[in-house]
FITOR-134300 format. One record per atom (N, C-alpha, C): x, y, z; residue number from 1; atom name; residue in one letter. Coordinates in Angstrom, 2 decimals, padded with zeros to 5 digits. Layout:
ATOM       xx       yy       zz  num  atomo  residuo
ATOM        X        Y        Z  NUM     CA        A
...
END
This chain:
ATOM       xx       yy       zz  num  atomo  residuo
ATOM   020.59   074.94   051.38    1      N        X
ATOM   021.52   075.81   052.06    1     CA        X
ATOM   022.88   075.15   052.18    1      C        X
ATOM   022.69   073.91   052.20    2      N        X
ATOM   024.11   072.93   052.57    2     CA        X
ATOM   024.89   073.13   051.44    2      C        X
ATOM   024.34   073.14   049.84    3      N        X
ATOM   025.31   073.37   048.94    3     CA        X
ATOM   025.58   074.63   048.60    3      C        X
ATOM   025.72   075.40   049.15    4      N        X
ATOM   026.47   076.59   049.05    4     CA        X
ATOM   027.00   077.16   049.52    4      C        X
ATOM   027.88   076.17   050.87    5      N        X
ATOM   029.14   076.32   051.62    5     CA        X
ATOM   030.17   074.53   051.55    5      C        X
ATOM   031.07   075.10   051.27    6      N        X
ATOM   031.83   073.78   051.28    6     CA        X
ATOM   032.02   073.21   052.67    6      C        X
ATOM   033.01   072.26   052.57    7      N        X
ATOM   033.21   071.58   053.97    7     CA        X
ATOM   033.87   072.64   055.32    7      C        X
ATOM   034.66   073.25   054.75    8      N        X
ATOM   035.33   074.37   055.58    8     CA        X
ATOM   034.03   075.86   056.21    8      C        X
ATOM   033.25   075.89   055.59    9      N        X
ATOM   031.77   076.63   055.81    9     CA        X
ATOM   032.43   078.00   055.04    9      C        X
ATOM   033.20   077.43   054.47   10      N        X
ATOM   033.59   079.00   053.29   10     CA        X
ATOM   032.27   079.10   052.39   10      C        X
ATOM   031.99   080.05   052.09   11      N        X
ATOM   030.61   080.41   050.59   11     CA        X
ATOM   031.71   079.74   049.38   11      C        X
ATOM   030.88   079.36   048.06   12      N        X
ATOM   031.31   078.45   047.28   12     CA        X
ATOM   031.83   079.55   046.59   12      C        X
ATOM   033.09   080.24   046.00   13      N        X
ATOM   033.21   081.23   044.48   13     CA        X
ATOM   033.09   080.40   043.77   13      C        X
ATOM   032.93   081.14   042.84   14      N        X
ATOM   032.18   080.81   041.33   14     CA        X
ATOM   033.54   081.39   040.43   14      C        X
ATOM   034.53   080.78   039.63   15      N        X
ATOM   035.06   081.44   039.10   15     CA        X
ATOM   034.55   082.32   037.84   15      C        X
ATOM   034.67   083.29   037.82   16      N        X
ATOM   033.99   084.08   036.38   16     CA        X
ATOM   034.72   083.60   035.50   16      C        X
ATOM   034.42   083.76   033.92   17      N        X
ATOM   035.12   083.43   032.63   17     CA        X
ATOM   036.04   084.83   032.46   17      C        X
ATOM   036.88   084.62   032.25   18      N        X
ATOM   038.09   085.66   031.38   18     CA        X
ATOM   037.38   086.37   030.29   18      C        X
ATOM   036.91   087.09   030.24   19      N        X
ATOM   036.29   088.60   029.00   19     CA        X
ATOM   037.35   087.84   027.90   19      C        X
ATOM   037.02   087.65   026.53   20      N        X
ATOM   038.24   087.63   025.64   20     CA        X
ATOM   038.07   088.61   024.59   20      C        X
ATOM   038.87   089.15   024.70   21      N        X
ATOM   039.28   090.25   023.85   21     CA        X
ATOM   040.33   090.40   022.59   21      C        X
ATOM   040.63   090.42   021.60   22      N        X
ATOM   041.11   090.38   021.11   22     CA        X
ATOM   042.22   091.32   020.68   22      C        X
ATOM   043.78   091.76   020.91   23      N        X
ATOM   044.29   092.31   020.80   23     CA        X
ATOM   045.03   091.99   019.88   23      C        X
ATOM   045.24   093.05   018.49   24      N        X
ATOM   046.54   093.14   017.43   24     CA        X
ATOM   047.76   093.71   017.65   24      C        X
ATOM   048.57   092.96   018.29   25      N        X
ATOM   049.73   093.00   018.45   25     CA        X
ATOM   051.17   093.31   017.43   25      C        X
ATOM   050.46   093.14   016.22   26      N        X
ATOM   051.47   093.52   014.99   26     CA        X
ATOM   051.18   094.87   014.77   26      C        X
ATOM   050.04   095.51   014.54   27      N        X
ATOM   049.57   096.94   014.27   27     CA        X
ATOM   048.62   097.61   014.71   27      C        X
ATOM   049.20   097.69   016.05   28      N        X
ATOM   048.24   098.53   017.33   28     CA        X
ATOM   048.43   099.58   017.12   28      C        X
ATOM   049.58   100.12   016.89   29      N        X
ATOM   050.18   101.52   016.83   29     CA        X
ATOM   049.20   102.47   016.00   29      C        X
ATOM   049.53   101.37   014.37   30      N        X
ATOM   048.72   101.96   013.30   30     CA        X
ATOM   046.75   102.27   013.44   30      C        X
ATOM   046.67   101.58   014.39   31      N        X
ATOM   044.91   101.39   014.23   31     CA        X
ATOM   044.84   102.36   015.16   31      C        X
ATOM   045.54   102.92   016.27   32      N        X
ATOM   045.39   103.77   017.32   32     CA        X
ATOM   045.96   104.99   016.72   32      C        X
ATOM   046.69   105.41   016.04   33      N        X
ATOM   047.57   106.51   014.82   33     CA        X
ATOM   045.93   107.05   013.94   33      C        X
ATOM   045.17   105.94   013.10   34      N        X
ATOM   044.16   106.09   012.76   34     CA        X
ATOM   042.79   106.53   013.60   34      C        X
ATOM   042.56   106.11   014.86   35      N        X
ATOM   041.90   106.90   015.65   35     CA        X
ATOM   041.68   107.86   015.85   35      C        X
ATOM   043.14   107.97   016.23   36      N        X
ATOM   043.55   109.67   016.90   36     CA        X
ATOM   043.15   110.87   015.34   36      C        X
ATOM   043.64   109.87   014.48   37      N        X
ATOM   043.48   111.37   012.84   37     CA        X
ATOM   042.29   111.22   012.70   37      C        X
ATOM   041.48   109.95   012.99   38      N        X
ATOM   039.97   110.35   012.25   38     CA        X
ATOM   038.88   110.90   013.66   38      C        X
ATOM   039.65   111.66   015.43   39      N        X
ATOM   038.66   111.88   015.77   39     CA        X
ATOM   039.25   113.27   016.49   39      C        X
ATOM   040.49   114.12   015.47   40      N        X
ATOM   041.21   114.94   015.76   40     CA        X
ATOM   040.73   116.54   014.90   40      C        X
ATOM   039.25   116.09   014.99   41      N        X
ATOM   039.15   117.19   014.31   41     CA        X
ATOM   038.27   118.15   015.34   41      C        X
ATOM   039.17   119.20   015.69   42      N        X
ATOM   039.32   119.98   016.89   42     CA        X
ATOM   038.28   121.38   016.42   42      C        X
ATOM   037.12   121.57   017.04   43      N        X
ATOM   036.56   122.49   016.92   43     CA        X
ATOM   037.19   124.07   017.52   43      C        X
ATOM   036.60   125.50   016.70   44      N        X
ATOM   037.78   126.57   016.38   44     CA        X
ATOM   037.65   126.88   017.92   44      C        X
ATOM   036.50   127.01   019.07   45      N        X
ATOM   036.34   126.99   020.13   45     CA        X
ATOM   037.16   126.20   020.78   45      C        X
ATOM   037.67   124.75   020.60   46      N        X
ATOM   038.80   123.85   021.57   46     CA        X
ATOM   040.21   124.55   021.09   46      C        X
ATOM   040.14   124.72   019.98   47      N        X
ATOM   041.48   125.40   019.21   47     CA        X
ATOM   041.99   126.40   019.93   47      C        X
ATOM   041.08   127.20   020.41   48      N        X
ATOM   041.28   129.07   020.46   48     CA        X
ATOM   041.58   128.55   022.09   48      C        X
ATOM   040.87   127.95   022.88   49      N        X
ATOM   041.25   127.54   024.60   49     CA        X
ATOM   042.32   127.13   024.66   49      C        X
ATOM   042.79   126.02   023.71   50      N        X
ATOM   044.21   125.23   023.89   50     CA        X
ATOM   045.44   126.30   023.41   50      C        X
ATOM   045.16   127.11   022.59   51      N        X
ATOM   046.23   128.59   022.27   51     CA        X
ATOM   046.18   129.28   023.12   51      C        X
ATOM   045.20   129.66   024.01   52      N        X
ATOM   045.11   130.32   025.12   52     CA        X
ATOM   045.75   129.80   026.43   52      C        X
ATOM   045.63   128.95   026.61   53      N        X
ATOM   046.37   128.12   027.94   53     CA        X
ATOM   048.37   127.63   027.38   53      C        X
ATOM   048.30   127.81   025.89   54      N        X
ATOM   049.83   127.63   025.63   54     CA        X
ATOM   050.03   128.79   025.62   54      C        X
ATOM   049.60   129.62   025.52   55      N        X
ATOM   050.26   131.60   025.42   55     CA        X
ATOM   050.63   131.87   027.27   55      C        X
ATOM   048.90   131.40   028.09   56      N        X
ATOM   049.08   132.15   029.02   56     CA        X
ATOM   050.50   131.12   030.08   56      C        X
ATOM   050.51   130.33   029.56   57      N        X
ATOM   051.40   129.63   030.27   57     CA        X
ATOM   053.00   129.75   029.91   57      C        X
ATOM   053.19   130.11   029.17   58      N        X
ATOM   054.54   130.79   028.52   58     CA        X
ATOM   054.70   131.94   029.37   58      C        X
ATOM   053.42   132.34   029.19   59      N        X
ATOM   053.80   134.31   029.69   59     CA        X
ATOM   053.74   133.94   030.79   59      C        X
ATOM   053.41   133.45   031.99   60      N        X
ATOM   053.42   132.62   033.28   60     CA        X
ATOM   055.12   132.35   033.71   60      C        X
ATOM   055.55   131.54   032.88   61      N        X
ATOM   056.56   130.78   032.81   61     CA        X
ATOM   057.77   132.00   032.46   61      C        X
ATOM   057.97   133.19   031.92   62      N        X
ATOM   058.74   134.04   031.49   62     CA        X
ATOM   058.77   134.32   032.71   62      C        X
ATOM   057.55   134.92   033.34   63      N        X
ATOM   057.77   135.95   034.49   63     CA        X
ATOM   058.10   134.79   035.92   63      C        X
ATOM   057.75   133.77   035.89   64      N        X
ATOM   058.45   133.34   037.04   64     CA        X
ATOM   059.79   132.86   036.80   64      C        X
ATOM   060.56   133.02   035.54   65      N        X
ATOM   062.03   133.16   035.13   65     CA        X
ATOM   062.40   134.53   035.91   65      C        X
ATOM   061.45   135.66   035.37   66      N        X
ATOM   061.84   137.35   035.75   66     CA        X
ATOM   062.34   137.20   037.72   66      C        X
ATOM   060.92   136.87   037.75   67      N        X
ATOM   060.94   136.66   039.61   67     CA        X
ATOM   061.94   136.06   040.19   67      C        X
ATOM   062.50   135.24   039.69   68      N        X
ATOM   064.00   134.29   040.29   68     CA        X
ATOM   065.12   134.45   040.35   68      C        X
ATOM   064.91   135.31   038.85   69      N        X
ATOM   066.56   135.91   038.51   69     CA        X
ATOM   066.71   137.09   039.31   69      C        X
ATOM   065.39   137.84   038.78   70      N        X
ATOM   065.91   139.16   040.14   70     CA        X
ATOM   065.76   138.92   041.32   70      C        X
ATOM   065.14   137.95   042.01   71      N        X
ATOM   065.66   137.26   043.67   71     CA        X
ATOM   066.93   137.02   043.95   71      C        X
ATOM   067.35   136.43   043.28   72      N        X
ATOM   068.79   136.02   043.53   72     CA        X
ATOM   069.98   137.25   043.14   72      C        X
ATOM   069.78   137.98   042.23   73      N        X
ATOM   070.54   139.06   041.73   73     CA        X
ATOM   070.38   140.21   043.00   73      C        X
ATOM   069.05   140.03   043.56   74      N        X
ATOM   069.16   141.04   044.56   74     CA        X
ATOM   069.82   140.81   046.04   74      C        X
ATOM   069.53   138.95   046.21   75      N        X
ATOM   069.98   138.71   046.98   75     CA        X
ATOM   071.59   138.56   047.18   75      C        X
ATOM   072.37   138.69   045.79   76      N        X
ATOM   073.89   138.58   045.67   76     CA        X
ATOM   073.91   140.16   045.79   76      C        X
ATOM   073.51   141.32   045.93   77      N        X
ATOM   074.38   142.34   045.97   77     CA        X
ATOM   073.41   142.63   047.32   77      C        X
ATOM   072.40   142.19   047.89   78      N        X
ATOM   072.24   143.12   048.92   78     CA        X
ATOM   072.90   142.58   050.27   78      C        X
ATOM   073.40   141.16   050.22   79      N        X
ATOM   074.26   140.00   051.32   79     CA        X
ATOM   075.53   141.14   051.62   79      C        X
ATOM   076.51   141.79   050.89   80      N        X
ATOM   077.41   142.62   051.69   80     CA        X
ATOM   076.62   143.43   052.23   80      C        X
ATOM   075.90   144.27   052.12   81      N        X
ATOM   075.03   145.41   053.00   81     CA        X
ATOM   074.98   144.79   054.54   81      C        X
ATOM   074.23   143.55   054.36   82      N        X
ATOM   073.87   143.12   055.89   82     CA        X
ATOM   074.73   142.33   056.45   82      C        X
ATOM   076.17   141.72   055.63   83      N        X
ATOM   076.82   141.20   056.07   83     CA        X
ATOM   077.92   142.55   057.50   83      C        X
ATOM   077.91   143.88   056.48   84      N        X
ATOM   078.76   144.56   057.11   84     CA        X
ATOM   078.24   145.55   058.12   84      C        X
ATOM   076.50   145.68   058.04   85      N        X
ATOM   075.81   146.05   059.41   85     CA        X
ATOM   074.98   145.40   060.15   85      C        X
ATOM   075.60   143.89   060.36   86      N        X
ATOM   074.91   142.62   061.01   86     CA        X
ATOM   075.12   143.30   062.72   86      C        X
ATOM   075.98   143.88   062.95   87      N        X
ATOM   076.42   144.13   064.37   87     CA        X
ATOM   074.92   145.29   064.94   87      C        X
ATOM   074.73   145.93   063.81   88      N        X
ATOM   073.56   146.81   064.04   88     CA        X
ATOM   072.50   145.92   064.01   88      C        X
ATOM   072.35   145.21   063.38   89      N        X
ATOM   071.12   144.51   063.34   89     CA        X
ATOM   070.63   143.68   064.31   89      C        X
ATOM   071.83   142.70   065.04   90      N        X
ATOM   072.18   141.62   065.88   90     CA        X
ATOM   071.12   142.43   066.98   90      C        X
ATOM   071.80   143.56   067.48   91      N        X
ATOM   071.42   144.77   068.17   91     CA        X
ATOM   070.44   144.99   068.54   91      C        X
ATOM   069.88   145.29   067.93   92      N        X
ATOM   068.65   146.45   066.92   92     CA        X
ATOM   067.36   145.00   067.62   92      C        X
ATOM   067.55   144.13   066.90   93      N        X
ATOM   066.97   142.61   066.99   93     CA        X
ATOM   066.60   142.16   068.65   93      C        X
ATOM   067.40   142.27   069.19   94      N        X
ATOM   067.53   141.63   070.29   94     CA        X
ATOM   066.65   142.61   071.43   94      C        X
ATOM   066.82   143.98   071.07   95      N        X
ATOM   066.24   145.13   071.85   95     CA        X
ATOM   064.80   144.82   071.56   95      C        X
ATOM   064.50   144.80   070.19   96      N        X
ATOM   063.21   144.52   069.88   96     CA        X
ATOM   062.60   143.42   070.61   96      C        X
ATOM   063.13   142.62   070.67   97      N        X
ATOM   062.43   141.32   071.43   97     CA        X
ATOM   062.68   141.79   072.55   97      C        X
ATOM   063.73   142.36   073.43   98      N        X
ATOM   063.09   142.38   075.26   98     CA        X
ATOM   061.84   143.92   075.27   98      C        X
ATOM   061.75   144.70   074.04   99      N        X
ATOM   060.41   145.24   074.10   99     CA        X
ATOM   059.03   144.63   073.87   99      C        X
ATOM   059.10   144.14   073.04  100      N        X
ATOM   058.02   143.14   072.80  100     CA        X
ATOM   057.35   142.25   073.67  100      C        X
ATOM   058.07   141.63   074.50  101      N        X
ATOM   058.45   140.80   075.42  101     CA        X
ATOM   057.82   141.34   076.64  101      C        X
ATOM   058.54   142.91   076.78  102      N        X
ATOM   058.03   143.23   077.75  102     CA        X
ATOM   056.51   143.57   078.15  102      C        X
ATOM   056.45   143.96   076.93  103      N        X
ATOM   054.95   144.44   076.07  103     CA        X
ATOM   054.01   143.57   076.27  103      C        X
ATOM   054.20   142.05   075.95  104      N        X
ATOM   053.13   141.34   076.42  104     CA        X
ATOM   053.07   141.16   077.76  104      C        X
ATOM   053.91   140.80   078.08  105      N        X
ATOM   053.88   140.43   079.32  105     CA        X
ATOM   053.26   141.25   080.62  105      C        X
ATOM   053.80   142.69   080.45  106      N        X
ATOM   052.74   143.53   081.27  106     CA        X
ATOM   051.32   143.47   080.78  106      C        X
ATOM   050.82   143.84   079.11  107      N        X
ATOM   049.63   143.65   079.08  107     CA        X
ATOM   048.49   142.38   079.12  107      C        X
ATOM   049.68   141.18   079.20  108      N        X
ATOM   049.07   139.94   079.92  108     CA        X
ATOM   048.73   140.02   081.55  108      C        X
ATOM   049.80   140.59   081.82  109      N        X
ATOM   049.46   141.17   083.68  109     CA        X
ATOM   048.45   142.00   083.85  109      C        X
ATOM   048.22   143.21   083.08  110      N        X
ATOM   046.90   143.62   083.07  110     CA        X
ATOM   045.62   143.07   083.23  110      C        X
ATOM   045.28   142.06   081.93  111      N        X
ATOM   044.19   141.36   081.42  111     CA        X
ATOM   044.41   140.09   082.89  111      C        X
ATOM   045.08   139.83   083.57  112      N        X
ATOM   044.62   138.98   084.42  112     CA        X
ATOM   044.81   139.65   085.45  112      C        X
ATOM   045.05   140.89   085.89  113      N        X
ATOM   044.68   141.75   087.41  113     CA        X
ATOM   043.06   142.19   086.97  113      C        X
ATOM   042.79   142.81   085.10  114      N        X
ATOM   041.49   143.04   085.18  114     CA        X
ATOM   040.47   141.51   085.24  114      C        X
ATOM   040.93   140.52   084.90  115      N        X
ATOM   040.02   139.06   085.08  115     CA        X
ATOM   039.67   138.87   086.62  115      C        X
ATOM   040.72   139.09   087.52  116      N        X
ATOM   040.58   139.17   088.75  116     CA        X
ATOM   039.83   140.43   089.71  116      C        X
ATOM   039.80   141.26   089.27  117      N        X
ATOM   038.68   142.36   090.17  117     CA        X
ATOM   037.37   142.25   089.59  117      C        X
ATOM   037.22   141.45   088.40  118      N        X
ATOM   035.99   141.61   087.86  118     CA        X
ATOM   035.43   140.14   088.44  118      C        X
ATOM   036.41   139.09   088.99  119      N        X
ATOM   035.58   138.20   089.65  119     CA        X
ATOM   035.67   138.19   091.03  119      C        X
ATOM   036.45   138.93   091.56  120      N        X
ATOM   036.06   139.51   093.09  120     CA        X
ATOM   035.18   140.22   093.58  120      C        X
ATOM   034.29   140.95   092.18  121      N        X
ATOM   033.29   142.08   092.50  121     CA        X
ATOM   032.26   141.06   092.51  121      C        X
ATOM   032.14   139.80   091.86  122      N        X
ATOM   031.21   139.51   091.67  122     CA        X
ATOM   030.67   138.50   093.02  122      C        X
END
C-alpha cells in the first residue's frame, strides 16, 4: 500500500505513452480529396433528400424575402396614417385602459365580497 502514494500521500500517476500517429504533411489534402471521391458515391434516395431540402429552402428563403419587404413597405406608407390620427388614438388608448381598469377592479371586488360571504356562512 506504501508504494502507491508518494511522500506527499498524493496516488502515484502513471504517465501514459503518446498514441503515435503518423501524419503526411506534404499531401494531406490529396489523400483526403481521394477519400471524399472514392466514398462520394451518393445513393438516388440521399440525392433526391439533399434536392429536396436545397429547393425547399430556397422557396423558404424567397418568401421570407416576400414577408420583409412587404413589412416594411407597409410599414413606410401606413406611419403617415397614424402619425396624423395619433391624437385619436392617444385618446381612444387611454379611455380604454381607465375601462379595463375599471373592469377588473370591480370584478376583483366582486370575487372577494363573494370569497367573503361564502366564508362567513360557513
Amino acid at each position: 500500500m506504501a508504494d502507491r502514494f508518494n511522500f506527499t500521500g498524493q496516488p502515484h500517476l502513471k504517465k501514459q505513452p503518446k498514441p503515435t500517429t503518423k501524419v503526411n504533411i506534404n499531401n494531406g489534402g490529396a489523400s483526403l480529396r481521394n477519400k471524399l471521391r472514392r466514398s462520394s458515391s451518393f445513393e438516388s434516395t440521399e440525392l433526391m433528400g439533399f434536392m429536396a431540402l436545397l429547393v425547399s429552402s430556397a422557396i423558404l428563403l424567397i418568401l421570407d424575402g416576400i414577408t420583409v419587404t412587404t413589412s416594411v413597405v407597409g410599414l413606410i406608407l401606413f406611419i403617415p396614417f397614424v402619425i396624423i390620427t395619433s391624437p385619436i388614438w392617444v385618446t381612444f388608448g387611454a379611455l380604454l385602459f381607465l375601462f379595463v381598469t375599471g373592469v377588473v377592479f370591480l370584478s376583483s371586488l366582486g370575487l372577494v365580497a363573494a370569497v367573503l360571504v361564502f366564508w362567513l356562512s360557513k
